[in-house]
C-alpha positions in Angstrom: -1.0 34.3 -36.0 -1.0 30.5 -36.7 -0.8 28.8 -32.8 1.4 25.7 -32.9 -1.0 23.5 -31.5 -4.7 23.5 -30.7 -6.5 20.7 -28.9 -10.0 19.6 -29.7 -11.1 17.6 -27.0 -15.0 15.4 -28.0 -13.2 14.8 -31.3 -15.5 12.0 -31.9 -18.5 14.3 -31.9 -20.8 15.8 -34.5 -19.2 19.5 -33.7 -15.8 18.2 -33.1 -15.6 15.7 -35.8 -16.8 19.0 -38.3 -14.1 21.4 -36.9 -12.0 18.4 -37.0 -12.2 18.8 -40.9 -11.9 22.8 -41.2 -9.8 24.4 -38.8 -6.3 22.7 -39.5 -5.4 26.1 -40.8 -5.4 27.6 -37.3 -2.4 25.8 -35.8 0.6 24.2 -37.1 -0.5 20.8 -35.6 -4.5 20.2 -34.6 -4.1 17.2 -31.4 -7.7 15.7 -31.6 -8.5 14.1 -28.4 -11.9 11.7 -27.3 -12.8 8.4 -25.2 -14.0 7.1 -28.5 -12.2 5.8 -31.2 -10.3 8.6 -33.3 -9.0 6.4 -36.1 -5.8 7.5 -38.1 -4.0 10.7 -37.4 -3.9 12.8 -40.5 -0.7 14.4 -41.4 -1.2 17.8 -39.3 -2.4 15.8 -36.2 -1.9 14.1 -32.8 -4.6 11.3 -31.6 -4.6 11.3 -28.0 -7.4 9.2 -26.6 -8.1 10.8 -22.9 -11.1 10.6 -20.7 -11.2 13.7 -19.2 -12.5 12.7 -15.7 -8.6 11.4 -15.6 -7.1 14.7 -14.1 -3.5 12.8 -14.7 -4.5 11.8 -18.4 -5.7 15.5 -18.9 -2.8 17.1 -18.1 -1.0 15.2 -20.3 -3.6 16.2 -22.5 -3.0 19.9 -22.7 0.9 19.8 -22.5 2.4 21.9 -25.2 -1.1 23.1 -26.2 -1.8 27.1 -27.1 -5.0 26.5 -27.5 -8.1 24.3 -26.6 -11.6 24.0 -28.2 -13.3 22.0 -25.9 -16.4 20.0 -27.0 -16.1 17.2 -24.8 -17.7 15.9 -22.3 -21.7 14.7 -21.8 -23.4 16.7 -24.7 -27.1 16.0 -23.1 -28.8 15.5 -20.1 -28.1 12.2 -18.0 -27.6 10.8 -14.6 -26.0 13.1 -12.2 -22.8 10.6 -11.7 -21.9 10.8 -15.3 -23.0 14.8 -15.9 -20.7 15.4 -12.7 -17.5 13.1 -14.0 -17.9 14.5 -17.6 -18.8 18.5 -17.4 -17.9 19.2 -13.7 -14.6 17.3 -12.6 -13.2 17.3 -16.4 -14.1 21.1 -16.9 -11.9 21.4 -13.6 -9.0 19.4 -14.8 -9.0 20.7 -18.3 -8.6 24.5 -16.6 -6.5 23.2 -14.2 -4.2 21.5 -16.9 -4.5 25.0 -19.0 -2.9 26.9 -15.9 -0.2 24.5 -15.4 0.7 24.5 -19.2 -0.1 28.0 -19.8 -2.9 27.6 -22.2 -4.2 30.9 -22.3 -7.1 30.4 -25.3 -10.3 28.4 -25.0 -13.1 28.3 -26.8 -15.9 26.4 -24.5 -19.1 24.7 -25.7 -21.8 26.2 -23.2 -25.6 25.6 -23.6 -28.6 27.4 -24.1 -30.0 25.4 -21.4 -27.7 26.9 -18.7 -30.4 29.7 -19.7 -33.1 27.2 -21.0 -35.8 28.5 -18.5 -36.2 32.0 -20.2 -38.8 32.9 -22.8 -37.9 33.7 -26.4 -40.1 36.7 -25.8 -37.1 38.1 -24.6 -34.0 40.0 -26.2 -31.5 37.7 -24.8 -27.8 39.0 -24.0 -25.0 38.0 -21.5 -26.5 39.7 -18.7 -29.4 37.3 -18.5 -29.9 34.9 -15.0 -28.4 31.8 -15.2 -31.6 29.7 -15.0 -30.9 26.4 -16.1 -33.3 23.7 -17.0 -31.7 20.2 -16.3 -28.6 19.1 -14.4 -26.8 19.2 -18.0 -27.5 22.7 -18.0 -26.6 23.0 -14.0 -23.3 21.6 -15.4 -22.6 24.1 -18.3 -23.5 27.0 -16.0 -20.8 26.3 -13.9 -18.1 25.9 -16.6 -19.1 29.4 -17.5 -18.4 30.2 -14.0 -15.6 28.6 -13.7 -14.3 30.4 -17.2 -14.7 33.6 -15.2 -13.1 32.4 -12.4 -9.9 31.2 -14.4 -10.1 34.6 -16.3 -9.9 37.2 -13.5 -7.2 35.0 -11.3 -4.8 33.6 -14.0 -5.1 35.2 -17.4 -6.7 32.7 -19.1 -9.1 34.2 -21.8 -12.4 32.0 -22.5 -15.5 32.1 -24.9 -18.3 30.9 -23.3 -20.6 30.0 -26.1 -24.0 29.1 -25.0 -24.2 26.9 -28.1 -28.6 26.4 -29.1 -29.1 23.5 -31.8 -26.1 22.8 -33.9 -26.9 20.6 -36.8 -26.5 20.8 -40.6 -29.6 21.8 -40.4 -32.8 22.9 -38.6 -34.7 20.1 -37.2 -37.8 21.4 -36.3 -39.6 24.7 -36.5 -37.9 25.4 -32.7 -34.4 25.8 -34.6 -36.3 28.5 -36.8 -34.9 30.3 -33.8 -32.4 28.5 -32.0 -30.3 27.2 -35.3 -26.2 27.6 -35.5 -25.0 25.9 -38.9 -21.8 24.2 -39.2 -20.2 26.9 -41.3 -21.1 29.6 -39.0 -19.5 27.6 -35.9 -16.4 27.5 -38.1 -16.2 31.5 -38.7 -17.0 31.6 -34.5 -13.9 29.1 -33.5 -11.9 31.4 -36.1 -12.8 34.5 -34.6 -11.7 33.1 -31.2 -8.5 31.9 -32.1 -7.4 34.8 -33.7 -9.0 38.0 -32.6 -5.9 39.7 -30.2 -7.7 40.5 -27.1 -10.4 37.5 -26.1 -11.2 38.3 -22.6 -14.2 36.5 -21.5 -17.5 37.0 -23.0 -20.8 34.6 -23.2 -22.5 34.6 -26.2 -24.9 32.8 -27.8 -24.2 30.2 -30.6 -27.3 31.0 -33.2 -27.0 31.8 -36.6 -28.4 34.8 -38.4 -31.9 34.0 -38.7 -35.0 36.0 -39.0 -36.5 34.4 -35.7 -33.4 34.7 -33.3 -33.8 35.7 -30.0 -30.4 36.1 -29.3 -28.4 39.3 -28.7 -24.3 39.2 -29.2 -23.7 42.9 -29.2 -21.5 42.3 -25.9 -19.4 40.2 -28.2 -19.1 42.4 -30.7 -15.4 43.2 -30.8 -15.4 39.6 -32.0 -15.7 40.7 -35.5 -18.4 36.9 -36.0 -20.6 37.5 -39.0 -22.8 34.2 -39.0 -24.3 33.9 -42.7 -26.5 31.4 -42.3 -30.7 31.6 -42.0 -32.7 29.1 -40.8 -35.6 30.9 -42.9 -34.8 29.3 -45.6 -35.7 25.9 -44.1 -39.2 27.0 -43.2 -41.0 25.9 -46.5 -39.5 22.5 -46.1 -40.1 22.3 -42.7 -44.1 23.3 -43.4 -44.1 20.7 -46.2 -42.3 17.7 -43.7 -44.5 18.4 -40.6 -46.8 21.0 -41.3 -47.2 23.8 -38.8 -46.1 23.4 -34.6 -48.2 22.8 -31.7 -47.9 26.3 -30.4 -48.3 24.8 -26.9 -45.6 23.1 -26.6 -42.8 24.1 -24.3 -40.6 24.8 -27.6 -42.2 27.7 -27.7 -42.8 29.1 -24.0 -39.0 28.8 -23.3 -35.3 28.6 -25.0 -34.9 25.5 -23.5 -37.7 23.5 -25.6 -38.7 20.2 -24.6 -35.4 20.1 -22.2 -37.5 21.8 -19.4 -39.8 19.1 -19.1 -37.0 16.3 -19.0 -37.5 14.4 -15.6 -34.2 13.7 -13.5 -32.3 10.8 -14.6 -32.1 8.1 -12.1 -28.1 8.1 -11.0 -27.8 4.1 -10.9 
């Protein structure tokens, strides 16, 4: 069933932006929704620029919304001031704003890296520890708890998708493994929004390549197919850099170069 309105929030990003272009068909009206600039509403939209540390401006956010796919926020690690304002107290108001509007759908952008410190050794499901390996990731393991939290007390169905390296495509022989193309993120946020039962499940945003670590059989039910194969970019990627220094922390843990990251100073 077509929702009325869905609400991207981090519009302005690479993810957002994308969806921005290919899931009008979900909802009568898509209300896109950034700090940035937005530029002109096309004819299916609402522009509603919002920071979402503003708990007022977030709840006028969400109004008449049946639906949220939340990107936004700080996409990468920083000082703890603006990880805190952006992932932390806007996660809050956004699922605060959800329960006063009844907003019962969200689709949130998690990270590998509230998980970044296990091994790709592993066969990795939802029932892994949280181990996270920066205060970015400290910040997406706690929306996922917080997810829960709004689940079990107040209805509100979440997919927390611990999302590895979205990009058109893979960077770097890391995203052999970790890689989630654009078109399979698409096929995800439509799954989502229109499977009748959500609940709450953590899963992890790869695609369906020959390297992945990743195990989604929890999420299942979903009925998410991802196409895509990173494989395919391994020739090129050969060719552009030749082969990895298999020392390197992109290849001890999930979390790749993040684990090694120092602290940001909070000035």
């Amino acid at each position: 069933m077509t929702m009325k309105r869905l609400l991207i929030t981090g519009a302005a990003g690479a993810l957002g932006s994308h969806c921005r272009q290919h899931v009008a068909h979900l909802a009568e009206t898509i209300r896109v929704s950034d700090r940035d600039n937005l530029g002109a509403a096309a004819i299916h939209e609402e522009v509603v620029q919002a920071d979402l540390a503003d708990g007022k401006a977030v709840m006028g956010l969400v109004a008449g919304c049946d639906g949220i796919l939340h990107f936004g926020g700080q996409a990468t690690e920083g000082p703890w001031s603006v990880v805190r304002n952006s992932n932390i107290e806007g996660l809050y108001n956004l699922y605060e704003a959800a329960r006063h509007h009844g907003c019962n759908r969200i689709f949130y952008a998690s990270s590998i890296h509230a998980v970044g410190y296990h091994p790709p050794t592993e066969n990795l499901d939802d029932k892994i520890d949280i181990v996270p390996d920066t205060l970015y990731g400290v910040s997406k393991a706690f929306g996922e708890a917080l997810a829960r939290f709004y689940h079990a007390k107040f209805g509100i169905e979440s997919a927390c998708v611990r999302i590895a390296s979205c990009q058109p495509q893979p960077q770097n022989h890391r995203m052999l493994a970790t890689w989630l193309s654009y078109d399979d993120l698409v096929r995800l946020v439509e799954r989502v929004f229109t499977v009748p039962v959500l609940g709450c499940p953590t899963l992890f945003g790869v695609s369906a390549n020959d390297r992945r670590w990743a195990d989604n059989s929890a999420a299942d039910y979903l009925g998410w197919k991802p196409q895509d194969n990173a494989e395919t970019h391994r020739h090129r990627l050969d060719k552009e850099q030749g082969q990895p220094d298999p020392s390197l922390p992109d290849f001890h843990f999930i979390g790749g170069p993040y684990v090694t990251m120092e602290i940001p100073d909070d000035v």
